[in-house]
N, C-alpha and C positions, 0 to 999 in steps of 0.2 A: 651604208649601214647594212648590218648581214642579218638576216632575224633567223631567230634560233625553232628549232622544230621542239615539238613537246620534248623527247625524252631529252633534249639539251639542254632543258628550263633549269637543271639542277635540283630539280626535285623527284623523290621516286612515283608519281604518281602513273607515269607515264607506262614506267614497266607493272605495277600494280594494275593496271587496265588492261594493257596486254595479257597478261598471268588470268586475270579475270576472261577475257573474253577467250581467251584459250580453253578456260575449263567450262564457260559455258557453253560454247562450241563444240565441244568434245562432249560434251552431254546431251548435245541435241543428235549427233550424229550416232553416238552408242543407243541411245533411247529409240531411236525411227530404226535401228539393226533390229534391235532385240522386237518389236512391237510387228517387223516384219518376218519374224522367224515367229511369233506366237500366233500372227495371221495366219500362216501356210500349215502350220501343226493344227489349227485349229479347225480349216477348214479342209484337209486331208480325208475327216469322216463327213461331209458334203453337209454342211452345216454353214451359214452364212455371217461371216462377222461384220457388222454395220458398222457401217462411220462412228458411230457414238464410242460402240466397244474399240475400235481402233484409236481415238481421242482420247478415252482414259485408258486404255493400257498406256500410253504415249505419255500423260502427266503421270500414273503411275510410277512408272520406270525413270521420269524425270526427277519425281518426289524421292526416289531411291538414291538416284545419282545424286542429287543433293546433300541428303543424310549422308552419304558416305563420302561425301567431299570435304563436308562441315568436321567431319569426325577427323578427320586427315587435316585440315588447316588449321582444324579448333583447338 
């Protein structure tokens, strides 16, 4: 007996999780870009940005990526 892998099951759920994990992936990776180019802008004038301000620019720019994924699938 041969068992079948998710995307075989005959349902789309499989590419839906893909599709999903793709754009949530893609938004973790654009978000740690962007969050590292506002570090380096930031601390240019010798100014220190802490862990904290680096975690929320990081869900900031998450919270953005969002909105504008919802607005585009929505």
């Amino acid at each position: 007996m041969r068992f079948l892998t998710f995307l075989e099951g005959g349902s789309l759920a499989g590419v839906f999780v893909m599709i999903a994990g793709m754009m949530i992936i893609g938004a973790l990776f654009f978000s740690i870009i962007v969050t590292f180019i506002v570090k380096m802008v930031y601390e240019r004038e010798d100014r220190k940005f802490s862990r904290k301000q680096f975690i929320m620019t990081f869900i900031i720019c998450l919270l953005i990526c969002g909105l504008i994924s919802g607005y585009i699938c929505g």
